[in-house]
Backbone bond lengths (Angstrom), bond angles and torsions (degrees), N, CA, C in turn:
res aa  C-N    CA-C-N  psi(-1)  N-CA   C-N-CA  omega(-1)  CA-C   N-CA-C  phi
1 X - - - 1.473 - - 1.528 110.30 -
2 X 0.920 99.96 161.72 1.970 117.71 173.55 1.678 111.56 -42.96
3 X 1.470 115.50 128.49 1.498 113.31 169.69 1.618 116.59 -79.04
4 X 1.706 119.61 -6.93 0.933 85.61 -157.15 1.157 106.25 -111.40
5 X 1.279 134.91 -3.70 1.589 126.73 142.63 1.930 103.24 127.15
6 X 2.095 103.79 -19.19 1.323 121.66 171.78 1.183 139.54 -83.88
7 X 1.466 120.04 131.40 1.384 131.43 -149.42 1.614 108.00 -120.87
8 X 1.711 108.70 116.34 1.501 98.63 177.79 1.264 110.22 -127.15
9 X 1.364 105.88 149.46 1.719 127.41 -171.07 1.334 110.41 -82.61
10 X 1.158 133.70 108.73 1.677 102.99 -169.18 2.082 94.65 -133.08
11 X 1.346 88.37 113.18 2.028 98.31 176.14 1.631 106.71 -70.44
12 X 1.478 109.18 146.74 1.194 110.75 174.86 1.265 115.16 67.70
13 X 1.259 124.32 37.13 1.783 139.77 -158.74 1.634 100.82 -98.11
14 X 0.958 103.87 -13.90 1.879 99.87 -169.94 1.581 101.35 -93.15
15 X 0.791 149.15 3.23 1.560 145.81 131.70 1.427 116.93 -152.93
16 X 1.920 108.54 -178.67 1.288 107.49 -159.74 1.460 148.72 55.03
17 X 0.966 130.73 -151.23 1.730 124.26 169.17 1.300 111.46 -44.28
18 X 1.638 121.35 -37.75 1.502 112.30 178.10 1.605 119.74 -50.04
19 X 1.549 88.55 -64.69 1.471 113.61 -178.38 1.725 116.39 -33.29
20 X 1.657 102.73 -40.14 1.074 118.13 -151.14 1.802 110.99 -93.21
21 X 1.705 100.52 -11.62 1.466 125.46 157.21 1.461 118.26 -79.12
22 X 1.189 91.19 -42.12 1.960 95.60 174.83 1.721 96.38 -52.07
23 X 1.249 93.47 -82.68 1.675 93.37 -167.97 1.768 104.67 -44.35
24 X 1.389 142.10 -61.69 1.303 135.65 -162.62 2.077 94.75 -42.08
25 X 0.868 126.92 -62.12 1.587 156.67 -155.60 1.264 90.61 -52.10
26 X 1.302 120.89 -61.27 1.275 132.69 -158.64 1.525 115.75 -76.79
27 X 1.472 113.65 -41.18 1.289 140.22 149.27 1.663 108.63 -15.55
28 X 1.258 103.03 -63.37 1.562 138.05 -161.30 1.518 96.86 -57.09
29 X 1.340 102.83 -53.64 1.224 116.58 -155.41 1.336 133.52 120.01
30 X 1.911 118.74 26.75 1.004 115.37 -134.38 1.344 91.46 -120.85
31 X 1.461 159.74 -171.34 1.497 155.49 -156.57 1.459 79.76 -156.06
32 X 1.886 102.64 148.77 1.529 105.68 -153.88 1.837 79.16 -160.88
33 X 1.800 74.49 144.02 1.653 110.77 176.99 1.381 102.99 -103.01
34 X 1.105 151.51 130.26 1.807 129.99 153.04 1.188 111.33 -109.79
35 X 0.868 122.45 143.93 1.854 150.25 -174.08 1.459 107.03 -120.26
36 X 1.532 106.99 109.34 1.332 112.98 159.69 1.644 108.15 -173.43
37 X 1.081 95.18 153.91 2.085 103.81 167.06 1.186 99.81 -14.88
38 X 1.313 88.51 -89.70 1.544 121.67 -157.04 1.629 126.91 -75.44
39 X 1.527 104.12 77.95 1.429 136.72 -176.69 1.789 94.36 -42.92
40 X 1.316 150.58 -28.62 0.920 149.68 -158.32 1.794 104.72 -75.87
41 X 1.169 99.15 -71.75 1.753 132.17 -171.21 1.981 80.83 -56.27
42 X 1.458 118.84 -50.26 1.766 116.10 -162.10 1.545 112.13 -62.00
43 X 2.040 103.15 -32.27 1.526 80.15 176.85 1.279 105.52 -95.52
44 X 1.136 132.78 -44.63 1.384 108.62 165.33 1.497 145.41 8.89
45 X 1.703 109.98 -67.60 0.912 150.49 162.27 1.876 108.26 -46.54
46 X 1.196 104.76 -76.82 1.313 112.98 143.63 1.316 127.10 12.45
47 X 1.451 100.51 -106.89 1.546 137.39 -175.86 1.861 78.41 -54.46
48 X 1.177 120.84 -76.14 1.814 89.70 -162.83 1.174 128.36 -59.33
49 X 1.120 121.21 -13.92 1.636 138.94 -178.20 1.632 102.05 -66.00
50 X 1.150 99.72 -63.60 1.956 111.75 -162.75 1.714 91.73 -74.61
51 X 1.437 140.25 -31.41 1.499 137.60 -165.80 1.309 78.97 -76.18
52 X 1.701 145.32 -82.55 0.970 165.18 -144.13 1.449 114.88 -56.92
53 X 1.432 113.46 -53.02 1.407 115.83 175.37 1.441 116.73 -110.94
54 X 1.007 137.37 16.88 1.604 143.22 -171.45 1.503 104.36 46.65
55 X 1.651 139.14 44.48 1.515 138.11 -143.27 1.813 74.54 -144.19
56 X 1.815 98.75 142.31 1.613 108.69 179.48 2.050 80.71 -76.53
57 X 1.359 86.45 161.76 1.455 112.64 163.01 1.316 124.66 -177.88
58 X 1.964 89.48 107.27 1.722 115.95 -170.39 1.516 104.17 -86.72
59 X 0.894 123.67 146.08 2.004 164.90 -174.04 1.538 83.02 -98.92
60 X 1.640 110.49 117.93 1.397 109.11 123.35 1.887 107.21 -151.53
61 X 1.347 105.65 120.88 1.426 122.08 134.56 1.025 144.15 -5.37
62 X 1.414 127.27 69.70 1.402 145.83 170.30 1.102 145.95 -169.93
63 X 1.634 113.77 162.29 1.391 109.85 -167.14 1.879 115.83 -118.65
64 X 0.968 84.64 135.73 1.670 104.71 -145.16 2.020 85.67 -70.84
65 X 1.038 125.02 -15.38 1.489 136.91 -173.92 1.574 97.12 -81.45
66 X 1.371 137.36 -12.85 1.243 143.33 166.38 1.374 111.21 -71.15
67 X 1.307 108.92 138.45 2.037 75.30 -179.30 1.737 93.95 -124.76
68 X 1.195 111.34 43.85 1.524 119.58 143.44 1.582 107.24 -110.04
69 X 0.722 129.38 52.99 1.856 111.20 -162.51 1.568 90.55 -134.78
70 X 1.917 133.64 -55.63 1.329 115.57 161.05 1.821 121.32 -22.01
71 X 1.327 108.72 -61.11 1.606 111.38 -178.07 1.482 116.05 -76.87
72 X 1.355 126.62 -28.72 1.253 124.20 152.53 1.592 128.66 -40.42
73 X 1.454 95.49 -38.24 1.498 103.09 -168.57 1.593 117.40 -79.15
74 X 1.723 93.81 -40.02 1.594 94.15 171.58 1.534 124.01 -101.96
75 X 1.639 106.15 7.91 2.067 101.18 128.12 0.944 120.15 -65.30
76 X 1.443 128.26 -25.98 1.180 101.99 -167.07 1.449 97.74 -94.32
77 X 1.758 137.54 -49.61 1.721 113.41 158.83 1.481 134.87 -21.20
78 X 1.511 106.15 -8.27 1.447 97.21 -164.57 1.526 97.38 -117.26
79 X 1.514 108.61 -12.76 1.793 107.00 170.20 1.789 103.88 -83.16
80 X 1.467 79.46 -20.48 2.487 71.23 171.85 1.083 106.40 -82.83
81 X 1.390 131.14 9.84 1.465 123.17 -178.51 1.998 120.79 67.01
82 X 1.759 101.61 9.88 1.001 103.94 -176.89 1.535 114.30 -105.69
83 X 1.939 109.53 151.36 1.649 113.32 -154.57 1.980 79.12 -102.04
84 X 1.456 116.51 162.42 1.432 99.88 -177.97 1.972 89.60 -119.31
85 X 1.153 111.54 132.98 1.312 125.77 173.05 1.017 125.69 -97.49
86 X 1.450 132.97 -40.14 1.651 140.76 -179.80 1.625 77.10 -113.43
87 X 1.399 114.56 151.93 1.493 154.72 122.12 1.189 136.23 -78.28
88 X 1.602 135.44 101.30 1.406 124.51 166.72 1.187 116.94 -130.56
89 X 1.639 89.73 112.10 1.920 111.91 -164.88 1.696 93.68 -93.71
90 X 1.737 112.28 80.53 1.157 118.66 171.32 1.782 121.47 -108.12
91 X 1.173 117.97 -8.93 1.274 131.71 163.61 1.678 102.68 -22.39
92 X 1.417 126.77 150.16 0.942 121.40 155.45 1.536 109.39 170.42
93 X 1.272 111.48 154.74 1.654 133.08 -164.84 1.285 116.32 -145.22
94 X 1.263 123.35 156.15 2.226 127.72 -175.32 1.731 90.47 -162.56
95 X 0.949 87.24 124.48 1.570 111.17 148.89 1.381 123.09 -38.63
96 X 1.219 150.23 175.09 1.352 136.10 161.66 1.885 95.67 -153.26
97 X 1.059 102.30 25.75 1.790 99.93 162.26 1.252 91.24 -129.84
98 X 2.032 107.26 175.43 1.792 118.41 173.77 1.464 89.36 -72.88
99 X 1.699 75.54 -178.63 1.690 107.60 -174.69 1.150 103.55 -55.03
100 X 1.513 120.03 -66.67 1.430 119.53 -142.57 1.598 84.88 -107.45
101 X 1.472 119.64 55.76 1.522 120.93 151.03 1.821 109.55 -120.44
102 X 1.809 93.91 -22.28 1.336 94.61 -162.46 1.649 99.09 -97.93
103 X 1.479 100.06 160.57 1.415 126.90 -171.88 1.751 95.25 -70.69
104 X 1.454 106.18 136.32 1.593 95.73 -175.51 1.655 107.03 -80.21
105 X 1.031 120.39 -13.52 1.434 106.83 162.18 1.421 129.27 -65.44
106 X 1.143 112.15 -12.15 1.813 129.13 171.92 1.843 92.70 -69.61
107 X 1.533 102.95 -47.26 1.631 95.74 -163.02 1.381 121.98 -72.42
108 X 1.894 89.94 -30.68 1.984 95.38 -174.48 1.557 94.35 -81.05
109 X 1.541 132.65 6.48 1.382 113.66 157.48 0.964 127.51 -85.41
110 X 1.618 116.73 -32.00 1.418 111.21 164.58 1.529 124.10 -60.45
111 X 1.213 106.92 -14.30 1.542 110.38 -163.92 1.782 87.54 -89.35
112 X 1.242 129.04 -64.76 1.605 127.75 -178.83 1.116 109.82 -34.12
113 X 1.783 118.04 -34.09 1.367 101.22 -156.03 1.750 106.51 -105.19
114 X 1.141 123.44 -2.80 1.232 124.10 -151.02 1.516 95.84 -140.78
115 X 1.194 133.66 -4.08 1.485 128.79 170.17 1.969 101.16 -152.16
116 X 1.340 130.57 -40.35 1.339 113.93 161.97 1.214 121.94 -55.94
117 X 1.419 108.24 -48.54 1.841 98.02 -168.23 1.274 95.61 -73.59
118 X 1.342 121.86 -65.33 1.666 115.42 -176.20 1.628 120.78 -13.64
119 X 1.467 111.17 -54.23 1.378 126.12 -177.22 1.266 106.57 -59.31
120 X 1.383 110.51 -44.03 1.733 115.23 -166.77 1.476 109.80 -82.13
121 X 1.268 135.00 -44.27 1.482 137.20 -173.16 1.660 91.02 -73.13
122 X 1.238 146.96 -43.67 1.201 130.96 157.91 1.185 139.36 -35.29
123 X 1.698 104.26 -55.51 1.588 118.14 163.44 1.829 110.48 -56.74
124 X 1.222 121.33 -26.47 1.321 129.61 -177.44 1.659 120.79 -85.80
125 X 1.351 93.90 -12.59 1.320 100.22 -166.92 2.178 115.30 -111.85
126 X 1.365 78.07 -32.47 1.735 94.87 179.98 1.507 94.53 -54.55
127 X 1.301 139.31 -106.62 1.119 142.48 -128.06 1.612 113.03 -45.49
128 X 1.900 112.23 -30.31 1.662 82.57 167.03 1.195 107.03 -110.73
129 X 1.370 119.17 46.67 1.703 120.11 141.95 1.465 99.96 -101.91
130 X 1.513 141.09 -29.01 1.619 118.27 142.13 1.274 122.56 -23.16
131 X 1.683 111.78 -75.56 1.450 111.26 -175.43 1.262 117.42 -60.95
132 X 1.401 128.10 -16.07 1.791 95.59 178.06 1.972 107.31 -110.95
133 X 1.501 113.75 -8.74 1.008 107.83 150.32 1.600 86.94 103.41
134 X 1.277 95.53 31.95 1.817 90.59 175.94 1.572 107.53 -173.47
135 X 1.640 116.67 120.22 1.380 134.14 171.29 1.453 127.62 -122.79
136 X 0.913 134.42 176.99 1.365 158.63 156.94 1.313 114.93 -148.30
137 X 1.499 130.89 121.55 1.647 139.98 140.22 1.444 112.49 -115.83
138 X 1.224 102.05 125.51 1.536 116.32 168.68 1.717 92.73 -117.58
139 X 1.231 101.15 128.96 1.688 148.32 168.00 1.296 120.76 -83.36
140 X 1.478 118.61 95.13 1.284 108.09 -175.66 1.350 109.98 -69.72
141 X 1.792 149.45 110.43 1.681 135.31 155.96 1.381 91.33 -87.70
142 X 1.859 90.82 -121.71 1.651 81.37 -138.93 1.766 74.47 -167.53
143 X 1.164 136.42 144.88 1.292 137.24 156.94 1.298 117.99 -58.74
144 X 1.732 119.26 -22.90 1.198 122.21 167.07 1.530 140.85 -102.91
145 X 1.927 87.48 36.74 1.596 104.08 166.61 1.225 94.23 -111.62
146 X 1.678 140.64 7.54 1.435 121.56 156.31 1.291 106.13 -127.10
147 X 1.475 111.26 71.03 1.674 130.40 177.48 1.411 110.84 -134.39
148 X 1.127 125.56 -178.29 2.134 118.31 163.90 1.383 113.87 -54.44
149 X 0.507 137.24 121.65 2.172 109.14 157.44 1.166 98.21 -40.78
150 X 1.755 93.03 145.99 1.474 136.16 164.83 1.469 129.55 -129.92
151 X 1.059 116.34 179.10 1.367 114.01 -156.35 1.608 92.91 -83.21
152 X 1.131 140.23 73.03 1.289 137.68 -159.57 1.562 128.76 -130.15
153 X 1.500 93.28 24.69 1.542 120.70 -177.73 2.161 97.31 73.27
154 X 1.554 82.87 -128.71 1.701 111.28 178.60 1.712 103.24 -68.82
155 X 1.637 96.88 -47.30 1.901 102.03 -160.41 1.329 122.96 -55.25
156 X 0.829 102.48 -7.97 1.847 110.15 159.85 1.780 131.17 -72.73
157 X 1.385 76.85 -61.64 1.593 106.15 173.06 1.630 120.83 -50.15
158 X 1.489 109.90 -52.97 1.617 127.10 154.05 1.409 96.29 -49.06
159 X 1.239 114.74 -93.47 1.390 120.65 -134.81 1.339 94.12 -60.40
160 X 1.895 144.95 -0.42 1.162 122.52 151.49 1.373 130.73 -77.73
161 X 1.449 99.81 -6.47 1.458 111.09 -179.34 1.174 100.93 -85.22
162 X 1.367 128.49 -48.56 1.699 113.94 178.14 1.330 124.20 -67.62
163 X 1.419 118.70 -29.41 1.674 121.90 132.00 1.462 128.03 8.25
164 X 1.373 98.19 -94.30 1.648 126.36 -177.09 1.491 118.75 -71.61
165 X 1.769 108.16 -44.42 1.483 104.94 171.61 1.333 107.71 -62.89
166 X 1.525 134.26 -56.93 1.601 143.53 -164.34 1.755 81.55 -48.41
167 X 1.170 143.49 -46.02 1.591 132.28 -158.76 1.312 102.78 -90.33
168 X 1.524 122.53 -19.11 1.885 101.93 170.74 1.104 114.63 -92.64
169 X 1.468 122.21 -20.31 1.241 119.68 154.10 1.557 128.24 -65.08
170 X 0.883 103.65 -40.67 1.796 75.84 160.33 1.554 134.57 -84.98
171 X 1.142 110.55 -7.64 1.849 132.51 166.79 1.531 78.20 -60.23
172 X 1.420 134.32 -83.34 1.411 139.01 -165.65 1.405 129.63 -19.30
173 X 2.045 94.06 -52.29 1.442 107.31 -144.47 1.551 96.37 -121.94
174 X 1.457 108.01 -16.51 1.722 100.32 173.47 1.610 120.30 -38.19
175 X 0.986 105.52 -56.59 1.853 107.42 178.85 1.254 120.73 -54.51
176 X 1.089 124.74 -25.66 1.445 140.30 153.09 2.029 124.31 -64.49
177 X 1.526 112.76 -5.54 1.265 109.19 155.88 1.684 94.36 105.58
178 X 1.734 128.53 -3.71 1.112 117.71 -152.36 1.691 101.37 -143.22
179 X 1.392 100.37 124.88 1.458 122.26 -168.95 1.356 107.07 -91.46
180 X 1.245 102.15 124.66 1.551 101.54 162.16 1.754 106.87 -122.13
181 X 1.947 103.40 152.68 1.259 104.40 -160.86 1.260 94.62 -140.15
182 X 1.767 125.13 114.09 1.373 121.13 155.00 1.169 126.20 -47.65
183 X 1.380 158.38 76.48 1.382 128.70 176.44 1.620 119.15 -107.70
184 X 1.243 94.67 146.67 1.638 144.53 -123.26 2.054 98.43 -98.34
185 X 0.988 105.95 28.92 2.193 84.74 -152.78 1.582 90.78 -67.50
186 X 1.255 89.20 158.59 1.851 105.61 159.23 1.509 106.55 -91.09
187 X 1.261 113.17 -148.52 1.319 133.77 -175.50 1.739 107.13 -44.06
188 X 0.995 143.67 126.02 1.389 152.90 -170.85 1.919 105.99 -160.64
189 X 1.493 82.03 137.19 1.717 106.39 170.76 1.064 105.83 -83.57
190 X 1.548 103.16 110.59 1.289 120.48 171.20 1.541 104.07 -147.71
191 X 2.034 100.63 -167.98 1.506 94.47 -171.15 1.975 87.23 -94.39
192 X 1.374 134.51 -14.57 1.573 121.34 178.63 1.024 110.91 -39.44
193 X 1.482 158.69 -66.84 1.453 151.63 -163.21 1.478 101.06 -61.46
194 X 1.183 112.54 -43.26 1.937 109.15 175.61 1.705 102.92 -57.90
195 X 1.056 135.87 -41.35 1.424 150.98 -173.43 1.904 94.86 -55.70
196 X 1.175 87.69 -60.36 1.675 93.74 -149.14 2.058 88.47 -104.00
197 X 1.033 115.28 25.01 1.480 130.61 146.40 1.866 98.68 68.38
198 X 1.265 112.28 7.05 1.242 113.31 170.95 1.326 133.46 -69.55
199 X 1.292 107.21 -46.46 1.874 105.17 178.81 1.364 124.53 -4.86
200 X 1.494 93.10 -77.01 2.190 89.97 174.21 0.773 127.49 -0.41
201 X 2.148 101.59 -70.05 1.314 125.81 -122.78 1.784 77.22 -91.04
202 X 1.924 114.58 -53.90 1.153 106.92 -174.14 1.448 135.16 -66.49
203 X 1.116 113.66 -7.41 1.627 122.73 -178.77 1.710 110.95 -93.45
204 X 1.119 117.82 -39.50 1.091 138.76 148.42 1.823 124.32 -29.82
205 X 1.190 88.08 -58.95 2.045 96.79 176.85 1.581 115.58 -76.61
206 X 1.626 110.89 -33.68 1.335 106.55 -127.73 1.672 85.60 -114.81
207 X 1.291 111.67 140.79 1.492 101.56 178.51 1.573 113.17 -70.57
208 X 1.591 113.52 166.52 1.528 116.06 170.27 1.573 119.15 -77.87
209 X 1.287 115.05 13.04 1.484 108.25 162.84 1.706 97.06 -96.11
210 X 1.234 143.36 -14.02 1.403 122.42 -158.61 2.001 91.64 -95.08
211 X 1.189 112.68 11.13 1.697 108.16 -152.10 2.043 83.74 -102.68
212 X 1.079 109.43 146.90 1.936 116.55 131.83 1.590 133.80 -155.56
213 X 1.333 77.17 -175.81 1.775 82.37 -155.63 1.859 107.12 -80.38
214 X 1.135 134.52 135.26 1.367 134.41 166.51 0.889 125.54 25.11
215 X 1.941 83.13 -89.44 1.503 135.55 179.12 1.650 111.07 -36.18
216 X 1.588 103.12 -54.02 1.716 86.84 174.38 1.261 123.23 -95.04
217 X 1.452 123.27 -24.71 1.639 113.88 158.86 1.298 118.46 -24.37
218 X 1.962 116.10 -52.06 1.166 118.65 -172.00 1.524 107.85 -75.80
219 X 1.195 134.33 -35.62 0.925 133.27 -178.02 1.498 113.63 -67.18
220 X 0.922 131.09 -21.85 1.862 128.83 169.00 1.483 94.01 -92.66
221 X 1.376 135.49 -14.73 1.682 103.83 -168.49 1.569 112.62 -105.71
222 X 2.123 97.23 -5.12 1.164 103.78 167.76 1.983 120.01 -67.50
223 X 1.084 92.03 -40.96 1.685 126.91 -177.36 1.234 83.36 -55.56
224 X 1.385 132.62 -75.94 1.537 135.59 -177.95 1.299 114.77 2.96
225 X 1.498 104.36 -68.88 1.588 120.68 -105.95 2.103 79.77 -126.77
226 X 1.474 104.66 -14.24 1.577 101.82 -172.01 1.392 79.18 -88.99
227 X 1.121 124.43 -57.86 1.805 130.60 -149.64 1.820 97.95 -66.63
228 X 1.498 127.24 -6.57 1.215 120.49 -171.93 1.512 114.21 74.85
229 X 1.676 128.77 27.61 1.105 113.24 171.53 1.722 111.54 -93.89
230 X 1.446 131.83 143.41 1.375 114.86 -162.42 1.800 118.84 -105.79
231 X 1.398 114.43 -5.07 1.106 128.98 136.06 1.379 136.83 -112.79
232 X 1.593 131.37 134.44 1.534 125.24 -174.67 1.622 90.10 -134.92
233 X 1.416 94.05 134.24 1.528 115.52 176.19 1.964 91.47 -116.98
234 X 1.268 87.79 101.49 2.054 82.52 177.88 1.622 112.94 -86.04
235 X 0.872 114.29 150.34 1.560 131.72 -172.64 1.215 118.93 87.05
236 X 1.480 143.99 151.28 1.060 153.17 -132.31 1.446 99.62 -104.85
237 X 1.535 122.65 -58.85 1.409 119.22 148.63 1.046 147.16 -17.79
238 X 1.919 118.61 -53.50 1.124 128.32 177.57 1.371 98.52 -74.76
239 X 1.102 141.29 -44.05 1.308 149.38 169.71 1.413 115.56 -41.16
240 X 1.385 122.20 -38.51 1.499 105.29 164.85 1.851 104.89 -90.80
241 X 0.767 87.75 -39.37 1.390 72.42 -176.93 1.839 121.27 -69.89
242 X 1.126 122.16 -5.70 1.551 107.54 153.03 1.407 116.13 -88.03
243 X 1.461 132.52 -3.61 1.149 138.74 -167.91 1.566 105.83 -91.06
244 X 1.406 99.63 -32.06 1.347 111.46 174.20 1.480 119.40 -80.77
245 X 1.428 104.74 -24.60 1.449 116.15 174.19 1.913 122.04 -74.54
246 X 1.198 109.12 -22.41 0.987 118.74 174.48 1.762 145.72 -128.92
247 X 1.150 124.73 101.78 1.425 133.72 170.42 1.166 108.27 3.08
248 X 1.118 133.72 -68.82 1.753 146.85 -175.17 1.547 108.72 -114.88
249 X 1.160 92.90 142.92 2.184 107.68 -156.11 1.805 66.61 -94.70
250 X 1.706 88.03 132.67 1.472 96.77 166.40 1.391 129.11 -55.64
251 X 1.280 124.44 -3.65 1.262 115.48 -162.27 2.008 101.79 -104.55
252 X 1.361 98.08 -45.40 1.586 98.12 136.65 1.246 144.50 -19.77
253 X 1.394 119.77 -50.87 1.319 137.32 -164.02 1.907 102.12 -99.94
254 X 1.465 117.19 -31.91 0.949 129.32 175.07 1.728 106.43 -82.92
255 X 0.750 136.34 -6.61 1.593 147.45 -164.26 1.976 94.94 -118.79
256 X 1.227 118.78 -45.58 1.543 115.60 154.55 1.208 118.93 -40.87
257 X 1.550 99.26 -70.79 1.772 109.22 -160.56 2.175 93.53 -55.91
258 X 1.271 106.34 -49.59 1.992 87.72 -175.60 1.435 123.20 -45.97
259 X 1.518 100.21 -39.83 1.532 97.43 -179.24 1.387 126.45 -76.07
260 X 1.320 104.28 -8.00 1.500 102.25 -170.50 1.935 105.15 -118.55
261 X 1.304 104.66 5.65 1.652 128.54 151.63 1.435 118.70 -34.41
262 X 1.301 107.28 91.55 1.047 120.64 -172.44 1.770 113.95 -82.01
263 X 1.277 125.74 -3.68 1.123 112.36 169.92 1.346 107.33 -119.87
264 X 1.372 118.56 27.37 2.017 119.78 -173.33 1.698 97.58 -81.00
């Protein structure tokens, strides 16, 4: 089994960037929760993880669009007798019609699932990464919560909120031993564009330098988030191009907001 005694929660774990944290984590040496719908694809996932790395890896079932399902989930971590150490609030969903085409229950799901639960499995999760004096949260945004707004329904709007919150929380919680890390990807192969029926349209337009793979998103936002940096924009691309997008280099602007932290 695992030496190192750490346990991570990771939403949206049954494919894509999730998936692709499970395995990095596990790699590590790390003992793993997965969160997703689809209990099928989770043990799966699972069973190769724990054969592969000698690392526990618990299955639980749910949909983050419930908005009992954050507190469901960590009853149910706490009937496995497991403490959760890393956080990865990677779950996520978009609409693919306008506003005022879509049913507002389409919208208050995106909103539960991609900025309520996020908020709540955090609030649920911090205090015994207080008590033992050691965290990790990685924050799924979006490279295009530090761009203009666009016509981009909700997914803007969220993913600036997980932005800005992922950065007061760690202004908050650093002294307490526990990092939190926005990260930022652009364009990534995953199954979301199949979801929201885009692929085609996006693979199709967009050249193969603006695209990446999982594997290294996760791999810079893991790096992120160990090294204490509190936003990561991974790839070299996205990296100029939010730099170019913005007046003040986020890390700047995040180095403002601590000092002028009015409740530190």
């Amino acid at each position: 089994m695992s030496n190192t005694g750490r346990t991570a929660l990771i939403t949206g774990a049954s494919a894509g960037i999730g998936a692709a944290f499970a395995r990095h984590l596990a790699a590590e040496g790390h003992h793993l929760v997965l969160v997703a719908r689809r209990e099928d694809r989770l043990t799966a996932l699972a069973d190769e993880l724990s054969t592969r790395h000698s690392v526990r890896c618990d299955v639980v079932a749910a949909d983050l669009a419930d908005r009992d399902a954050p507190r469901a989930i960590m009853e149910r971590t706490r009937a496995l007798g497991v403490d959760i150490d890393i956080l990865v609030n990677n779950a996520g969903m978009s609409g693919n019609s306008k506003f005022a085409d879509a049913p507002f229950e389409s919208l208050a799901a995106e909103i539960q699932v991609m900025v309520t639960a996020v908020t709540e499995l955090a609030h649920l999760t911090v205090p015994g990464m207080k008590e033992r004096g050691y965290g990790r949260i990685v924050n799924l945004s979006s490279l295009a919560a530090l761009l203009p707004p666009a016509a981009s329904l909700l997914y803007t709007g969220i993913k600036s909120y997980v932005l800005d919150m992922s950065q007061s929380l760690d202004m908050e919680l650093r002294p307490h031993g526990i990092h939190v890390t926005a990260l930022c990807p652009g364009f990534t192969h995953s199954e979301f564009h199949d979801v929201m029926g885009t692929r085609e349209a996006a693979t199709s337009k967009l050249p193969s330098m603006l695209w990446q793979n999982p594997e290294d998103v996760v791999r810079e936002g893991w790096r992120a988030v160990e090294n204490g940096t509190p936003v990561c924009v991974p790839g070299l691309v996205n990296k100029v191009t939010a730099v170019a997008a913005k007046p003040i280099p986020t890390r700047i602007g995040y180095y403002l907001g601590r000092t002028l932290n009015p409740f530190k």
